[in-house]
TINUPA-865937 format. One record per atom (N, C-alpha, C, O): x, y, z; residue in one letter. Coordinates in pm, whole numbers, padded with zeros to 5 digits, always signed. Example, Ala and Ser with C-alpha at 12.3 -4.5 7.8 and 13.67 -1.06 7.14 Angstrom:
BEGIN
+01319-00569+00780a/+01230-00450+00780a/+01320-00330+00780a/+01424-00332+00846a/+01285-00225+00708s/+01367-00106+00714s/+01290+00003+00787s/+01341+00114+00804s/
END
This chain:
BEGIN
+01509-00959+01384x/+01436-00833+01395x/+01378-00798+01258x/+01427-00839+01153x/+01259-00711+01268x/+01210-00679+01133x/+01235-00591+01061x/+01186-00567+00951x/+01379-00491+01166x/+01382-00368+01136x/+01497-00347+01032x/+01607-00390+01069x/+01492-00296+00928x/+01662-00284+00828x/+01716-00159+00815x/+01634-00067+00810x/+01830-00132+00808x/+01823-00018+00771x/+01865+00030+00623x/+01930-00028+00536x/+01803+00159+00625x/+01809+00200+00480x/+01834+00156+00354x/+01954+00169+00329x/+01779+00113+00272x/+01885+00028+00160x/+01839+00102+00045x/+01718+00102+00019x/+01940+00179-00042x/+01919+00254-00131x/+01833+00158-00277x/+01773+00222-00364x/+01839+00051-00280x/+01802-00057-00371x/+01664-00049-00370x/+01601-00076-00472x/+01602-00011-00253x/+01436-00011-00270x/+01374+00078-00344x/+01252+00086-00339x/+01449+00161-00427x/+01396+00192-00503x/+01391+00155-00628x/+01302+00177-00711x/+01497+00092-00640x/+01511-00010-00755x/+01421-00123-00760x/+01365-00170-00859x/+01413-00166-00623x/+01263-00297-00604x/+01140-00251-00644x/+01054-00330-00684x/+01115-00096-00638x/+01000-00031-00640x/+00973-00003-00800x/+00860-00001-00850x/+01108+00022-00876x/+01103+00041-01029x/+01067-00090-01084x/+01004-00093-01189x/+01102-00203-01022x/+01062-00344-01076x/+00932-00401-01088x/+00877-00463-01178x/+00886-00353-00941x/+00756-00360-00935x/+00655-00308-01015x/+00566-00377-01065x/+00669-00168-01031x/+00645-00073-01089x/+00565-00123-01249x/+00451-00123-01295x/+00720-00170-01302x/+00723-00212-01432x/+00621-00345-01447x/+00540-00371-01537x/+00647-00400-01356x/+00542-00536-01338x/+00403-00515-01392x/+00334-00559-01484x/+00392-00437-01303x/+00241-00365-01270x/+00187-00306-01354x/+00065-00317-01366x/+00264-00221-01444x/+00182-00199-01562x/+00197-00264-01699x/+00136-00214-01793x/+00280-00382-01717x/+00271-00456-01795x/+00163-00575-01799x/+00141-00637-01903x/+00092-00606-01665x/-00022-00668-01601x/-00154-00617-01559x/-00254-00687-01547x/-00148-00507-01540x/-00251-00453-01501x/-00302-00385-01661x/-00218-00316-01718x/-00426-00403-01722x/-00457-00352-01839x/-00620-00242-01807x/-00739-00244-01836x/-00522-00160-01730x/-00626-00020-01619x/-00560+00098-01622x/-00444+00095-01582x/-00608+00213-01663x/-00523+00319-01583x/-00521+00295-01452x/-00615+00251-01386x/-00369+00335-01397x/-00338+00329-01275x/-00242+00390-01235x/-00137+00337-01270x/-00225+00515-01153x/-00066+00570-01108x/-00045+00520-00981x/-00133+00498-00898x/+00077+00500-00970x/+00142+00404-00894x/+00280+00529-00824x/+00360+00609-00871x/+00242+00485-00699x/+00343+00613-00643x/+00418+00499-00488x/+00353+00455-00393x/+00554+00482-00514x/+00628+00439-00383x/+00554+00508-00268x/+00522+00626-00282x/+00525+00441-00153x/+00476+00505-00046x/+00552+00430+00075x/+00626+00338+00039x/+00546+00454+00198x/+00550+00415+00289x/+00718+00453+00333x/+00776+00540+00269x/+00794+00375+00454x/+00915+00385+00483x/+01008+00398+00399x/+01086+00494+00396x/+01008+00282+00305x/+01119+00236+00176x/+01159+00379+00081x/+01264+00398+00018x/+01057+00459+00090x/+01028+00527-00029x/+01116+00677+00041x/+01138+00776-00029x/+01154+00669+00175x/+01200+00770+00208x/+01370+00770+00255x/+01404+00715+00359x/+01436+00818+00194x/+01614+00831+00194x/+01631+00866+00344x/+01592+00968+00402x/+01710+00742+00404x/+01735+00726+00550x/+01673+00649+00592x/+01712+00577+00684x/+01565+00640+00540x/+01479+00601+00723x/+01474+00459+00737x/+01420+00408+00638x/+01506+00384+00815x/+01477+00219+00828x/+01371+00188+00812x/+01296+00285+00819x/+01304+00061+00785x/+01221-00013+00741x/+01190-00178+00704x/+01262-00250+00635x/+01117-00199+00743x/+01077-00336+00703x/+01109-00364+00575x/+01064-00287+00490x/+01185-00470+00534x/+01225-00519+00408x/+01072-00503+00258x/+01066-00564+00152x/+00996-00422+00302x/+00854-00438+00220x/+00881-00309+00167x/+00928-00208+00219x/+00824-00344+00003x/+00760-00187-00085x/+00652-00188-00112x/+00610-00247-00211x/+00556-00101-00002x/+00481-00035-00031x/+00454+00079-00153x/+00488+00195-00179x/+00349-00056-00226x/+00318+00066-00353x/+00136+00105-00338x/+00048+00030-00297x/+00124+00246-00388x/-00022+00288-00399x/-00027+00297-00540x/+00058+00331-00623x/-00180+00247-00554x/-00187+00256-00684x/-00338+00318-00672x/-00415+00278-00585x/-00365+00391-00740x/-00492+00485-00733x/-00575+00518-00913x/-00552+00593-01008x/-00649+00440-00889x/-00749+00416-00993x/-00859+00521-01021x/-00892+00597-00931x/-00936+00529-01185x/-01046+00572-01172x/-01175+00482-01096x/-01266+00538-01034x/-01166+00363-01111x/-01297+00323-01097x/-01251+00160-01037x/-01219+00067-01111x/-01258+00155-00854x/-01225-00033-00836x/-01270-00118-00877x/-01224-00232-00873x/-01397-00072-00941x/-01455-00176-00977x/-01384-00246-01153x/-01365-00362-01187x/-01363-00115-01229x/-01288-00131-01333x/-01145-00233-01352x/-01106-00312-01438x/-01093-00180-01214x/-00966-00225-01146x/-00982-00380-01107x/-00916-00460-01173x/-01037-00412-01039x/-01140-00566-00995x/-01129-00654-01133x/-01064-00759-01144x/-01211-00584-01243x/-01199-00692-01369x/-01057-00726-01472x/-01051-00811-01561x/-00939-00623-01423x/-00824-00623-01477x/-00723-00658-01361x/-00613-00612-01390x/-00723-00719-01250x/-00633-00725-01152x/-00608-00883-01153x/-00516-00929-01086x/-00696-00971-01235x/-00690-01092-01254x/-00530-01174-01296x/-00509-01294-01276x/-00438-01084-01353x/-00330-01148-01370x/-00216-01150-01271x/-00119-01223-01291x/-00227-01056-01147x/-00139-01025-01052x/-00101-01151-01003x/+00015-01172-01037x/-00158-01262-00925x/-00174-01397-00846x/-00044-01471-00948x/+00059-01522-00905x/-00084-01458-01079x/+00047-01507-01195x/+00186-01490-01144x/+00277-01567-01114x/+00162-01321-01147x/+00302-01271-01153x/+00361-01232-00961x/+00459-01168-00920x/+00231-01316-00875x/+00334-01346-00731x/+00241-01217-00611x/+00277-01161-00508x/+00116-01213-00688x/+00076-01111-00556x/-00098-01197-00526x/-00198-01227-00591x/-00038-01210-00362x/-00234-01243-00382x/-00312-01162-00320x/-00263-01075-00248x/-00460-01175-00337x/-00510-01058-00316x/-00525-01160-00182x/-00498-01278-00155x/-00587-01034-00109x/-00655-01027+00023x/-00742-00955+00029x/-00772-00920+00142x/-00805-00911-00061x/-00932-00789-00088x/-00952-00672-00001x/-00865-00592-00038x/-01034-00610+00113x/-01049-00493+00127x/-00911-00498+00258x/-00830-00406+00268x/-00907-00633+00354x/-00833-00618+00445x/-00842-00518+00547x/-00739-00467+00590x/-00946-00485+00587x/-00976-00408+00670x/-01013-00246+00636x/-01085-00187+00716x/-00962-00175+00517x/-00988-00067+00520x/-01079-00115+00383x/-01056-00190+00288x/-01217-00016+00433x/-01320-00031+00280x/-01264+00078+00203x/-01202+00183+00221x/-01313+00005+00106x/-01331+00064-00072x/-01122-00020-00117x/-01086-00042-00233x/-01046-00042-00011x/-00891-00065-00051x/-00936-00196-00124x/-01043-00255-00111x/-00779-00245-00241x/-00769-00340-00299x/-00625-00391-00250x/-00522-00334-00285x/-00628-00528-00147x/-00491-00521-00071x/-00423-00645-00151x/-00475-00757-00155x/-00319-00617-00205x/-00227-00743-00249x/-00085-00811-00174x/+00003-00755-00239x/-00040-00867-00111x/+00087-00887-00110x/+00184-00970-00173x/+00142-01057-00250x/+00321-00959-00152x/+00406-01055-00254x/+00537-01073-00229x/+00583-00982-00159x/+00596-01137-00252x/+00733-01181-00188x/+00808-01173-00314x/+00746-01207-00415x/+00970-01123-00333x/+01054-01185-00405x/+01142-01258-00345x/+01146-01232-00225x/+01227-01352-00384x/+01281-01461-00325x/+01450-01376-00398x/+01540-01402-00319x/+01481-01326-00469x/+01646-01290-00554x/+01593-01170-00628x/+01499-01177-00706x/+01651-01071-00603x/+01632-01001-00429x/+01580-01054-00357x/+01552-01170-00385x/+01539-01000-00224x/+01475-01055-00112x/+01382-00928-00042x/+01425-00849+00042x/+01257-00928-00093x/+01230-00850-00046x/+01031-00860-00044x/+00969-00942-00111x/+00974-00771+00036x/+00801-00823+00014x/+00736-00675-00042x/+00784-00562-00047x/+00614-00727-00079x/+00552-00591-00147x/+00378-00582-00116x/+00294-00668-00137x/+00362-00447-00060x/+00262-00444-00042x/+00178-00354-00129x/+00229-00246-00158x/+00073-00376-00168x/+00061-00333-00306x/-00096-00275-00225x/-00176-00366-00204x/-00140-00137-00182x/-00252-00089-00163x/-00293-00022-00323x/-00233+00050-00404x/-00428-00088-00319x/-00515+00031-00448x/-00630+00079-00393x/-00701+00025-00308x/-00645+00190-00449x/-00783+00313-00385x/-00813+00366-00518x/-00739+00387-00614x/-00975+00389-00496x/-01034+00473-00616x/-01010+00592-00581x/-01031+00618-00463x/-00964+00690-00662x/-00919+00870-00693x/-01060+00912-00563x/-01179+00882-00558x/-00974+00989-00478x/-01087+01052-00410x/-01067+00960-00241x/-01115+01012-00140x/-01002+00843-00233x/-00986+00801-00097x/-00952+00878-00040x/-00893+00975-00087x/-00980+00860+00099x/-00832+00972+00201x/-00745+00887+00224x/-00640+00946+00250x/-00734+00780+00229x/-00584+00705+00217x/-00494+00731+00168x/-00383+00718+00219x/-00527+00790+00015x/-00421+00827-00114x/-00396+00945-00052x/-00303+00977-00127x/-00405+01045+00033x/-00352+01146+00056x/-00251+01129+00225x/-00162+01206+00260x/-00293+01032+00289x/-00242+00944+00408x/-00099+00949+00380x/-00015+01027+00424x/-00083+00820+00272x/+00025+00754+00229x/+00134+00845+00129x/+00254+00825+00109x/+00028+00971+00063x/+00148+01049+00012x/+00217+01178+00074x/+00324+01234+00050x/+00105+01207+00171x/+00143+01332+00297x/+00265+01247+00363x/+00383+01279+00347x/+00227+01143+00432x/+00381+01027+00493x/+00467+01094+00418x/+00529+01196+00446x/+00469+01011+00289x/+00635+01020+00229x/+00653+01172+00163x/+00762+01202+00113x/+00554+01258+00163x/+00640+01429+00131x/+00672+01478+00274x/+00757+01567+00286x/+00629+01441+00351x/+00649+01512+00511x/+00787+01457+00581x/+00860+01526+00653x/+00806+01340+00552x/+00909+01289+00604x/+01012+01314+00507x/+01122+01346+00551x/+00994+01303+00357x/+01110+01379+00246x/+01153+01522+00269x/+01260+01572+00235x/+01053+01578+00331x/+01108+01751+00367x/+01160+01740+00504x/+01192+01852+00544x/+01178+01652+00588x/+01265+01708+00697x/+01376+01601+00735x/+01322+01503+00786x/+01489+01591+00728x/+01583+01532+00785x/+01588+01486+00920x/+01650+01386+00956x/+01525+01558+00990x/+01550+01593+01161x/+01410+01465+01136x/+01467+01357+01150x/+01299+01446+01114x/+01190+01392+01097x/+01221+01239+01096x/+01186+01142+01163x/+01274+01253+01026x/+01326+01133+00967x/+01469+01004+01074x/+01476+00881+01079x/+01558+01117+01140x/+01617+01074+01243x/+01493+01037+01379x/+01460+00928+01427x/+01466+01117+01399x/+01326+01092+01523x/+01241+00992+01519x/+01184+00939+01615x/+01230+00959+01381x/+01163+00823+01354x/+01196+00700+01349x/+01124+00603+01373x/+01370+00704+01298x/+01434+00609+01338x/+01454+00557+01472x/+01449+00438+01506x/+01479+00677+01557x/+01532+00649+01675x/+01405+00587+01755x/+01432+00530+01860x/+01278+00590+01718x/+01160+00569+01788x/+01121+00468+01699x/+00998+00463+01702x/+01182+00358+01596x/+01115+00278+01538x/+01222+00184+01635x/+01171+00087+01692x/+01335+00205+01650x/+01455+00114+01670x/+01413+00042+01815x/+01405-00078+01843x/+01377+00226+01943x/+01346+00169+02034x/+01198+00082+02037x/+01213-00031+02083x/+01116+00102+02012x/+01031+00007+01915x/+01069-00099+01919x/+01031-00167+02015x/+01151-00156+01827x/+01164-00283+01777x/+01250-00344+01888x/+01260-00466+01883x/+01302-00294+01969x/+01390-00360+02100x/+01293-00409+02192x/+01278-00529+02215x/+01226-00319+02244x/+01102-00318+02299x/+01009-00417+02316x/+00959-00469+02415x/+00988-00440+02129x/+00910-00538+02099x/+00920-00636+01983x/+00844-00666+01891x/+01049-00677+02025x/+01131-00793+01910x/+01058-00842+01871x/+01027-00815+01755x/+00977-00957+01951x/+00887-01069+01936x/+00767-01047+01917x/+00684-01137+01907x/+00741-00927+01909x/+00549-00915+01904x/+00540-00784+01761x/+00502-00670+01786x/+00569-00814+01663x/+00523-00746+01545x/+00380-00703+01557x/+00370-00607+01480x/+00290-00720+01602x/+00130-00607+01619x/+00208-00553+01713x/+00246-00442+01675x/+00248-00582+01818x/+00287-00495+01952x/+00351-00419+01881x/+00255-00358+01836x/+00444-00369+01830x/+00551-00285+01792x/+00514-00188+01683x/+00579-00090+01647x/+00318-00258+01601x/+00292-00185+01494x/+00211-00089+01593x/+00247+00028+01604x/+00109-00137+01663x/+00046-00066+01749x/+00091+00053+01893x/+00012+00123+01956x/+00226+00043+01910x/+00290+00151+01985x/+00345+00266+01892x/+00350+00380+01937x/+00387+00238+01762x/+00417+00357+01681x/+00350+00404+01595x/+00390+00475+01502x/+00174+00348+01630x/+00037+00428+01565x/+00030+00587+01597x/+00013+00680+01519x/+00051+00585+01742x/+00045+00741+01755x/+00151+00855+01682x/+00127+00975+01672x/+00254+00796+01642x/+00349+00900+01576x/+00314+00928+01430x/+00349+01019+01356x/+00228+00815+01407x/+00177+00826+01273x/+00023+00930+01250x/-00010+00983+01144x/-00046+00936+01372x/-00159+00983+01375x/-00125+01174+01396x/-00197+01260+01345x/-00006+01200+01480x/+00011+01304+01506x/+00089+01320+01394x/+00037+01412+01331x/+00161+01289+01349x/+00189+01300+01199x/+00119+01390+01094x/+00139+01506+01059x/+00016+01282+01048x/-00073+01313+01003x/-00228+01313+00995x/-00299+01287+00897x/-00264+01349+01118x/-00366+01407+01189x/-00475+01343+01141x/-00587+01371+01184x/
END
């Protein structure tokens, strides 16, 4: 199954990353944990989702050249325009990283940080999501799009 639960360490994966990232990246860039990992309780896919939100992608584009080094490859817009999509695996820990960048001014960057303050302010939020990721993932063991695409709508009413 893809589903884990909680592991207080992802944030520690996320400080690693973190540190990575701006020892490689030679850009301003703030970098904010986003997604499941980033929220106390809630299960999640073994992945840290990081946002990183730039002045200028294109700026970002001529300094992102060392990432592939240090274990992330790009995949470029990946479906959403103006995004810079990277992913990456660690092998000790064990864990994957998804690395979204947006120029200041996306609505993504407000997507991904409304998620993790909305779900950090409610407890009750946060159980409801479990319980609807879990049945989810029973549901749809074997079909990872199937299982991403049935819990689109909780995300949309979410955040609208």
């Amino acid at each position: 199954m893809y589903l884990y639960p909680y592991n207080p360490l992802w944030k520690d994966y996320f400080a690693l990353e973190e540190a990575l990232l701006r020892q490689h990246i030679n850009s301003d860039i703030e970098i904010f944990h986003v997604g499941s990992t980033a929220v106390d309780g809630l299960v999640a896919k073994n992945c840290i989702d990081i946002l990183g939100v730039v002045q200028s992608i294109g700026e970002f584009d001529m300094h992102a050249g060392p990432l592939p080094a240090v274990g992330y490859t790009n995949r470029g817009e990946y479906g959403i325009k103006g995004r810079r999509y990277f992913v990456g695996e660690r092998i000790e820990p064990s864990y994957k990283i998804h690395l979204h960048v947006f120029e200041k001014g996306h609505a993504q960057i407000q997507r991904h940080r409304n998620f993790v303050a909305l779900m950090r302010a409610d407890p009750k939020r946060v159980q409801a999501l479990n319980n609807f990721k879990r049945l989810l993932s029973e549901q749809f063991s074997h079909n990872k799009g199937a299982y991403q695409q049935a819990k689109a709508p909780f995300y949309t009413q979410l955040l609208g």
